[in-house]
SEDRENTOR-67032 format. One record per residue: residue number from 1; residue in one letter; x, y, z of N, C-alpha, C in turn. Coordinates in nm, 2 decimals. Layout:
N
   pos   code   n_east   n_north     n_up   ca_east   ca_north    ca_up   c_east   c_north     c_up
   NUM      a        X         Y        Z         X          Y        Z        X         Y        Z
...
END
This chain:
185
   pos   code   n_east   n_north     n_up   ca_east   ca_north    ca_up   c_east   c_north     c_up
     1      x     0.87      4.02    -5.98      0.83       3.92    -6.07     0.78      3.80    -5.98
     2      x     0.66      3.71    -5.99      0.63       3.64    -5.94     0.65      3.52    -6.04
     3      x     0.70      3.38    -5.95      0.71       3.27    -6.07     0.64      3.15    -5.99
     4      x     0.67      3.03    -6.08      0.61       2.93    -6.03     0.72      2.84    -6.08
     5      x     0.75      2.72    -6.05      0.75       2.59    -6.03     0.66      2.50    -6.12
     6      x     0.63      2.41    -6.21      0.54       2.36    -6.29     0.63      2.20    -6.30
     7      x     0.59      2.11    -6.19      0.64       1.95    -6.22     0.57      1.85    -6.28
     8      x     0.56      1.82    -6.37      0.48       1.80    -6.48     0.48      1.64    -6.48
     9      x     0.43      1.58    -6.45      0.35       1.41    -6.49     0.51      1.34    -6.39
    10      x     0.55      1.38    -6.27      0.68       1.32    -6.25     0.61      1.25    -6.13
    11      x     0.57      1.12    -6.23      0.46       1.00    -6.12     0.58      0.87    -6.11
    12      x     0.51      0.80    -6.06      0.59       0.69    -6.00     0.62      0.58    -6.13
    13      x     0.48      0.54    -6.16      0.50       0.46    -6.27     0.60      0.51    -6.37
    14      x     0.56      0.60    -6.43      0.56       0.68    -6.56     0.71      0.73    -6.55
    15      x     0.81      0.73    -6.40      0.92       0.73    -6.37     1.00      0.58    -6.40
    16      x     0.93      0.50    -6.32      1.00       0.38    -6.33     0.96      0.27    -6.40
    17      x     0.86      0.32    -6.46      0.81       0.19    -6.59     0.73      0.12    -6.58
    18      x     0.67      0.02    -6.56      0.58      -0.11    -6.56     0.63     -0.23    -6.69
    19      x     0.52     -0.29    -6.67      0.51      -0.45    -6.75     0.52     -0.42    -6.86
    20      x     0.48     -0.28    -6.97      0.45      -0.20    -7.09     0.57     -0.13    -7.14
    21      x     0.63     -0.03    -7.03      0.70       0.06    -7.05     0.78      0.08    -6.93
    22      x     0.92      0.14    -7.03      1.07       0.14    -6.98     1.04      0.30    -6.90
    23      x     1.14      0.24    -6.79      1.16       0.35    -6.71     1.19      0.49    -6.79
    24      x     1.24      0.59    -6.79      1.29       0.74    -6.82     1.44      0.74    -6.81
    25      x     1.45      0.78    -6.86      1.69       0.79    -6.90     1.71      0.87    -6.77
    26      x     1.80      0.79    -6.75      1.88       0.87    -6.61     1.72      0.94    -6.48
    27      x     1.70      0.80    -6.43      1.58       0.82    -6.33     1.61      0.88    -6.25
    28      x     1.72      0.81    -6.15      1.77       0.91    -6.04     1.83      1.05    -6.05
    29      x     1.89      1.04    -6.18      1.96       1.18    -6.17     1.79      1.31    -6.20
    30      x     1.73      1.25    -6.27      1.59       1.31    -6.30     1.52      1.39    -6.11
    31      x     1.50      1.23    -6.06      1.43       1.27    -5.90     1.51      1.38    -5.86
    32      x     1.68      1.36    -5.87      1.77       1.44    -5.80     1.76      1.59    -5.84
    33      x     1.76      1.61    -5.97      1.74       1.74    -6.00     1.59      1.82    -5.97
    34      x     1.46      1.73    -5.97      1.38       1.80    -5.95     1.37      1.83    -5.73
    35      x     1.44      1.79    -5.70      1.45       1.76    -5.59     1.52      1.89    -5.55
    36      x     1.64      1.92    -5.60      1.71       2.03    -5.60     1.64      2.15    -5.66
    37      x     1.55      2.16    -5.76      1.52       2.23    -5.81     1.38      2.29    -5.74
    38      x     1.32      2.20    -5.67      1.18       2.23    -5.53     1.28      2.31    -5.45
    39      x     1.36      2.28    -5.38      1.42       2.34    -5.28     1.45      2.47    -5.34
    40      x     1.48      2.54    -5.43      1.55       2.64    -5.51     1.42      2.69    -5.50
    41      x     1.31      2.66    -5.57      1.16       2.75    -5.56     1.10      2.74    -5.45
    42      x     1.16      2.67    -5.34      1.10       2.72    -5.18     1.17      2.83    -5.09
    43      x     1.29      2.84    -5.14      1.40       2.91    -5.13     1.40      3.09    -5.19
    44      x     1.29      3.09    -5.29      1.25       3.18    -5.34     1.15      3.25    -5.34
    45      x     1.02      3.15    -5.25      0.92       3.18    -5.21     0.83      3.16    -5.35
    46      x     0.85      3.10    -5.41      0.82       3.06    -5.58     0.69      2.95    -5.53
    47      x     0.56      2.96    -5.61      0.47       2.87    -5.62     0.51      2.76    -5.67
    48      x     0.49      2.63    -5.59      0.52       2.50    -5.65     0.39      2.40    -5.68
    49      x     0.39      2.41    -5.84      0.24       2.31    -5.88     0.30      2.18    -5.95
    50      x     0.25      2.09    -5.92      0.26       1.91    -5.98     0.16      1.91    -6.05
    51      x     0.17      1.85    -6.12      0.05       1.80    -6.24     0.07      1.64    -6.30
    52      x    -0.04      1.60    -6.24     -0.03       1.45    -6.28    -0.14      1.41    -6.41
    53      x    -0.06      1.33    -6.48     -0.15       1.26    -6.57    -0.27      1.16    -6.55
    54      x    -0.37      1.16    -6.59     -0.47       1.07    -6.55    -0.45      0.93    -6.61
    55      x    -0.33      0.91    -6.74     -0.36       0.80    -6.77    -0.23      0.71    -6.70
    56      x    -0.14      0.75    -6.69     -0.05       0.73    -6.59    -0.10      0.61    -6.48
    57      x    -0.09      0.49    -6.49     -0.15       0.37    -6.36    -0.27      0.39    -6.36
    58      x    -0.32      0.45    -6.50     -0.47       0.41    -6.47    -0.54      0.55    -6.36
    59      x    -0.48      0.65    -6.37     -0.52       0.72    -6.29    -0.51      0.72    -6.10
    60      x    -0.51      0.59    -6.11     -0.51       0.53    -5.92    -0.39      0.47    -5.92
    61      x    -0.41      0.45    -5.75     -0.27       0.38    -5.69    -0.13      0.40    -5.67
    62      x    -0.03      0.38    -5.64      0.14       0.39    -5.65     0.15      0.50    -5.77
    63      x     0.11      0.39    -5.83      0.18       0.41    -5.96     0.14      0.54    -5.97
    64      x     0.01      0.62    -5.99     -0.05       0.72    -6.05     0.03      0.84    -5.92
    65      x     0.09      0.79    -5.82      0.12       0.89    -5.73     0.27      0.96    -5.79
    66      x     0.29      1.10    -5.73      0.41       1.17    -5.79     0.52      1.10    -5.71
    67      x     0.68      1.09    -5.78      0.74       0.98    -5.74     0.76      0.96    -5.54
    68      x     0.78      0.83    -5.53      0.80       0.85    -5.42     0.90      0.94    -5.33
    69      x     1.04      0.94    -5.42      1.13       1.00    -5.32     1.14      1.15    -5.38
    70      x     1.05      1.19    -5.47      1.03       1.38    -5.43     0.98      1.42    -5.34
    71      x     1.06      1.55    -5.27      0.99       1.59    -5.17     0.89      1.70    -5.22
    72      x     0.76      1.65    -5.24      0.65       1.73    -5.29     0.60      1.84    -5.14
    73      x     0.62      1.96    -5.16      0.62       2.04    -4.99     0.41      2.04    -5.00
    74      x     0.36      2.03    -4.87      0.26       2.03    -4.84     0.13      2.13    -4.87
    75      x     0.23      2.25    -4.91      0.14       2.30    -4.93     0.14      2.35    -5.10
    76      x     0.16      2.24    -5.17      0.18       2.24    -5.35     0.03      2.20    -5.38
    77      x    -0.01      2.28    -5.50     -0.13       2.25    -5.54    -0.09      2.11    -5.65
    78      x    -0.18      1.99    -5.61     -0.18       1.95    -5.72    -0.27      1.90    -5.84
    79      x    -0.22      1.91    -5.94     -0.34       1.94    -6.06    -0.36      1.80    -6.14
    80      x    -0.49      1.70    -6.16     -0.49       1.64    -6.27    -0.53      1.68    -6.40
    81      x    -0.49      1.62    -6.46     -0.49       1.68    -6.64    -0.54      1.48    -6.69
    82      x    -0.63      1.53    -6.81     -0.67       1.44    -6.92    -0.57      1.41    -7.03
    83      x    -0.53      1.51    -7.09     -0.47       1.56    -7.19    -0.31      1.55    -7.17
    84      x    -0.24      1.59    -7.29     -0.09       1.59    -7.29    -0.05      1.73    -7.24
    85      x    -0.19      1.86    -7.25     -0.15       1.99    -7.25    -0.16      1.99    -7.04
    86      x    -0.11      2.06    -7.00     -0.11       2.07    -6.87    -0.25      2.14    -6.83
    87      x    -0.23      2.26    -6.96     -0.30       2.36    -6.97    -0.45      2.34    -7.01
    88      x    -0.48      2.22    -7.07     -0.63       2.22    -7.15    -0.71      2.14    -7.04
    89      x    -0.82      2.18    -7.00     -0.95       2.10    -6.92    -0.86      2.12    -6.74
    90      x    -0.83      2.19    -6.73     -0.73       2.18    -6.56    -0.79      2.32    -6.56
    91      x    -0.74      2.37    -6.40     -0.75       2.52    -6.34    -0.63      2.56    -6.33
    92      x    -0.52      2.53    -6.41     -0.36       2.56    -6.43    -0.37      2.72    -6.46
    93      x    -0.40      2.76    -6.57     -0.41       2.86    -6.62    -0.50      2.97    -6.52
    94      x    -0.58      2.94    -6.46     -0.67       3.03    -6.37    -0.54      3.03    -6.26
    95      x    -0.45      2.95    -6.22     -0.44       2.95    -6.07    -0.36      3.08    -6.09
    96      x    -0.26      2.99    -6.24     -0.12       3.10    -6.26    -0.18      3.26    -6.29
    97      x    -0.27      3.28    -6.33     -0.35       3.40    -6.35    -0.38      3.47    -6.23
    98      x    -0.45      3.40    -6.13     -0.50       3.43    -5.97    -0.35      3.50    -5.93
    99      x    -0.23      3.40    -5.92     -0.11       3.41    -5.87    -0.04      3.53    -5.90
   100      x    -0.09      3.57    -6.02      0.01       3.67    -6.13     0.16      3.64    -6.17
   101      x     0.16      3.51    -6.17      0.26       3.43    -6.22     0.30      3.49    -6.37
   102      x     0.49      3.56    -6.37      0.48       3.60    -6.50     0.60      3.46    -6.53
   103      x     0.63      3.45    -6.44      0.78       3.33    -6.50     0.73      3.19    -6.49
   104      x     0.79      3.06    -6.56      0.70       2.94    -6.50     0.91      2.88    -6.57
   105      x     0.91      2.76    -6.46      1.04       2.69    -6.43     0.93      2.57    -6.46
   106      x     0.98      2.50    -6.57      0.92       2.38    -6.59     1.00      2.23    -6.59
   107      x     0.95      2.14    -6.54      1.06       2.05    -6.55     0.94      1.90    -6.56
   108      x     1.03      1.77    -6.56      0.89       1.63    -6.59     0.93      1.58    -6.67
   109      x     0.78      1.47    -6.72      0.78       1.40    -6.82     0.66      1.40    -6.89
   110      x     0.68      1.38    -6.99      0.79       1.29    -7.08     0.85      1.46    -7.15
   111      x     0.97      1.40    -7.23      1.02       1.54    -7.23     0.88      1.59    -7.39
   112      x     0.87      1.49    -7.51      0.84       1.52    -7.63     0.70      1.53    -7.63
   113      x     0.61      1.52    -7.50      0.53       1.54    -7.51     0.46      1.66    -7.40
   114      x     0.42      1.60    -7.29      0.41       1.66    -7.18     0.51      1.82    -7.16
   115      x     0.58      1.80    -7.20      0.69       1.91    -7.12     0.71      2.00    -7.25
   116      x     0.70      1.94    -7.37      0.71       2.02    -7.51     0.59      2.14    -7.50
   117      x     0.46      2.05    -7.48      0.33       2.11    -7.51     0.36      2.20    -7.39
   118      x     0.34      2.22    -7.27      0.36       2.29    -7.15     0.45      2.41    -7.20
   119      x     0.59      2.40    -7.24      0.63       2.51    -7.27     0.61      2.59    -7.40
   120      x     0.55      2.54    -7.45      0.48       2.59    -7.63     0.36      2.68    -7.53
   121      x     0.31      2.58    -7.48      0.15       2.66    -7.41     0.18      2.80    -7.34
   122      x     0.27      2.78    -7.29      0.27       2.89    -7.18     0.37      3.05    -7.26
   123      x     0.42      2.98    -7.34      0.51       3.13    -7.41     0.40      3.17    -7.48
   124      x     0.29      3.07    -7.58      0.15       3.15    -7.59     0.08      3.24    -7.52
   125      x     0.07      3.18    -7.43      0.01       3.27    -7.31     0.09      3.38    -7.25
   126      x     0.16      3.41    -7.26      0.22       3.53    -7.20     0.30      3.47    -7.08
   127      x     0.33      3.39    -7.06      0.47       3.36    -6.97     0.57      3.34    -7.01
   128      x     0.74      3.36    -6.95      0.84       3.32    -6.98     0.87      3.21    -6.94
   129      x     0.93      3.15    -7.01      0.94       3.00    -6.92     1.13      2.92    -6.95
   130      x     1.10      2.91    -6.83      1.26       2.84    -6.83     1.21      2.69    -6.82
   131      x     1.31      2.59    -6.92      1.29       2.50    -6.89     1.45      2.41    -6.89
   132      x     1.36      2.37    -6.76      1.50       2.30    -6.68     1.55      2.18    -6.77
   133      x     1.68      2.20    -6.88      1.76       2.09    -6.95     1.77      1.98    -6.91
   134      x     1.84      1.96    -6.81      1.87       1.85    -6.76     1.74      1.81    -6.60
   135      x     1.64      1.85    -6.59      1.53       1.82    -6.50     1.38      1.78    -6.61
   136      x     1.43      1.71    -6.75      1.29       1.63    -6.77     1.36      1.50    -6.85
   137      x     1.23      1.41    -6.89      1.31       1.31    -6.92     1.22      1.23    -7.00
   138      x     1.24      1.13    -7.07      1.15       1.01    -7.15     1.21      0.86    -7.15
   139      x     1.17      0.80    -7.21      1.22       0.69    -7.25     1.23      0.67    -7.41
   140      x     1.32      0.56    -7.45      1.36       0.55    -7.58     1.25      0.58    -7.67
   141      x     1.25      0.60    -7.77      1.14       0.57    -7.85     1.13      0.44    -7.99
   142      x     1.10      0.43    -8.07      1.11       0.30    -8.15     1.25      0.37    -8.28
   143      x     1.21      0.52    -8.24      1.32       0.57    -8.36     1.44      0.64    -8.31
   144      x     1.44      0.72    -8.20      1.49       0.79    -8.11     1.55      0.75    -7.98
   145      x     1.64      0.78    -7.95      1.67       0.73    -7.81     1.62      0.83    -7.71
   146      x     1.66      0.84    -7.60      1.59       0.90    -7.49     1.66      1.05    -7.52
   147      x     1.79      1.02    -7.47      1.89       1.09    -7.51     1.94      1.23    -7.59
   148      x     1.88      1.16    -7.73      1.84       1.22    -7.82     1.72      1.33    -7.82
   149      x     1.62      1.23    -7.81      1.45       1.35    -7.78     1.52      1.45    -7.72
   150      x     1.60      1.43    -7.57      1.58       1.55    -7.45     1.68      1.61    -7.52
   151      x     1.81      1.59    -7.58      1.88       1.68    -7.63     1.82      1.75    -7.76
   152      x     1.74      1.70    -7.84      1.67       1.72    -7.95     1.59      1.89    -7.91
   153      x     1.49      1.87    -7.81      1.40       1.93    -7.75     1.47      2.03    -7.64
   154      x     1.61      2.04    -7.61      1.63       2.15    -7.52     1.68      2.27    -7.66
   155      x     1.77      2.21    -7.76      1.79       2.29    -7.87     1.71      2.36    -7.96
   156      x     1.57      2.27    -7.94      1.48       2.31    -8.04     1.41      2.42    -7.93
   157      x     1.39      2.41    -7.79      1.34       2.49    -7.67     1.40      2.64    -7.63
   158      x     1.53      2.63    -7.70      1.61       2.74    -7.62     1.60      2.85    -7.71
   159      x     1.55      2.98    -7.64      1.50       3.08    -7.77     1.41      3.07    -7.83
   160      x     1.28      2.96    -7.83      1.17       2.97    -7.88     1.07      3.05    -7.81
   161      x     1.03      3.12    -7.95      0.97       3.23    -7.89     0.81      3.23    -7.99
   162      x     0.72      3.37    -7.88      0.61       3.38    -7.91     0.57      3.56    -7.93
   163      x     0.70      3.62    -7.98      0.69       3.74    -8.02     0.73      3.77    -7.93
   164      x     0.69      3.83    -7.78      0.75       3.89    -7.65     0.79      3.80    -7.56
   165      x     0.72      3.69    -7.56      0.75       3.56    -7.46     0.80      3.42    -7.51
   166      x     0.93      3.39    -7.41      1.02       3.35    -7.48     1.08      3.22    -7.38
   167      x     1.10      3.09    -7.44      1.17       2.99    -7.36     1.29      3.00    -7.33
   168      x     1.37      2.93    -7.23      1.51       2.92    -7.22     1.57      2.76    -7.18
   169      x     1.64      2.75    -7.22      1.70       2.64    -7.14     1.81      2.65    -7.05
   170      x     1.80      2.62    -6.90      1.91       2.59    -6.84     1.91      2.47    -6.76
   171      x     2.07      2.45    -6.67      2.06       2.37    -6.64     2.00      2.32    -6.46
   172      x     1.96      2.26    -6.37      1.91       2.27    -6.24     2.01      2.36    -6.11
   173      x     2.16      2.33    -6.14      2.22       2.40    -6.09     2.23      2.51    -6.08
   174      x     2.21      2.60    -6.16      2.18       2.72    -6.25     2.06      2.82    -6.09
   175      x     2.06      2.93    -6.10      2.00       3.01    -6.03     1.85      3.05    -6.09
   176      x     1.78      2.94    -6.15      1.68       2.96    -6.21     1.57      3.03    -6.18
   177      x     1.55      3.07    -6.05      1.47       3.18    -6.02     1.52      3.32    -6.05
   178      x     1.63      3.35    -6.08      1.65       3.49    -6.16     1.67      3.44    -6.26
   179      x     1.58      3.46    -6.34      1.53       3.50    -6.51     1.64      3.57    -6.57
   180      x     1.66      3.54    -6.65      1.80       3.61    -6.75     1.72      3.65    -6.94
   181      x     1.57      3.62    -6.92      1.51       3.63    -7.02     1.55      3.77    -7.04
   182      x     1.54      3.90    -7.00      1.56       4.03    -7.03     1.69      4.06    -7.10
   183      x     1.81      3.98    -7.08      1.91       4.00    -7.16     1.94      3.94    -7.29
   184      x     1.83      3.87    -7.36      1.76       3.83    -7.46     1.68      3.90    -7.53
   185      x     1.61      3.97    -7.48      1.52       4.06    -7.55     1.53      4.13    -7.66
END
């Protein structure tokens, strides 16, 4: 089984907020897990892809860069995207196709957008996808707390399915490179 790694809009700003908008719930613990969670797919020999948002700082500068203290490994492709989908107007889909990527370990921000659409997209497509519970994150919303969304969205994530291909939730500590999707089936 070949997998990938998919870190999804985990930029600097869009981590730590600006003049507009509030940081993401539990920031460090966020860096820390995806941090742990790179090591674990270099450890596996697992493809590691970043995908940054364009509107994120305006596209440029600091801010638009993935956060500082991830260790992004050098030879990570990384992908910009327009859109909320990872997948729509990018070469995401071609790479993971090139790769023969059947598993994707998804983790980022924001959880209700970015990381929703990502995992909806790809059980479409014929991947399994594990999505790391406690490795994505948001900030409050006007109705919602942060809190809420990410707990909202791992329950609503776990076992959603697309007829054969199917999400999971776990947690970063977790051995997420062996897939446990087959004992679900």
């Amino acid at each position: 089984m070949k997998q990938a790694l998919l870190v999804i809009d985990a930029q600097q700003e869009l981590i730590e907020g600006n003049e507009q908008e509030k940081s993401v719930f539990r920031k460090e613990k966020l860096v820390e897990n995806i941090n742990l969670v790179i090591k674990k797919a270099q450890e596996s020999d697992s493809l590691i892809v970043f995908v940054r948002d364009k509107d994120v700082a305006g596209g440029e500068g600091k801010g638009f860069q993935i956060h500082q203290d991830i260790k992004v490994p050098a030879d990570s492709p990384v992908i910009d995207k327009k859109a909320t989908n990872s997948f729509y107007g990018t070469p995401l889909m071609t790479l993971l196709k090139e790769k023969k990527i059947d598993h994707l370990v998804i983790m980022g921000c924001a959880t209700q957008y970015c990381i929703d659409t990502a995992v909806r997209t790809a059980t479409a497509n014929y991947f399994d996808v594990t999505l790391v519970g406690d490795g994505h994150s948001t900030a409050d919303s006007e109705n919602l707390s942060a809190e809420q969304i990410i707990n909202h969205t791992n329950e609503t994530l776990h076992g959603y399915d697309n007829v054969v291909h199917f999400s999971i939730v776990r947690k970063a500590e977790e051995d997420l490179f062996q897939p446990i999707h087959d004992n679900y089936r």
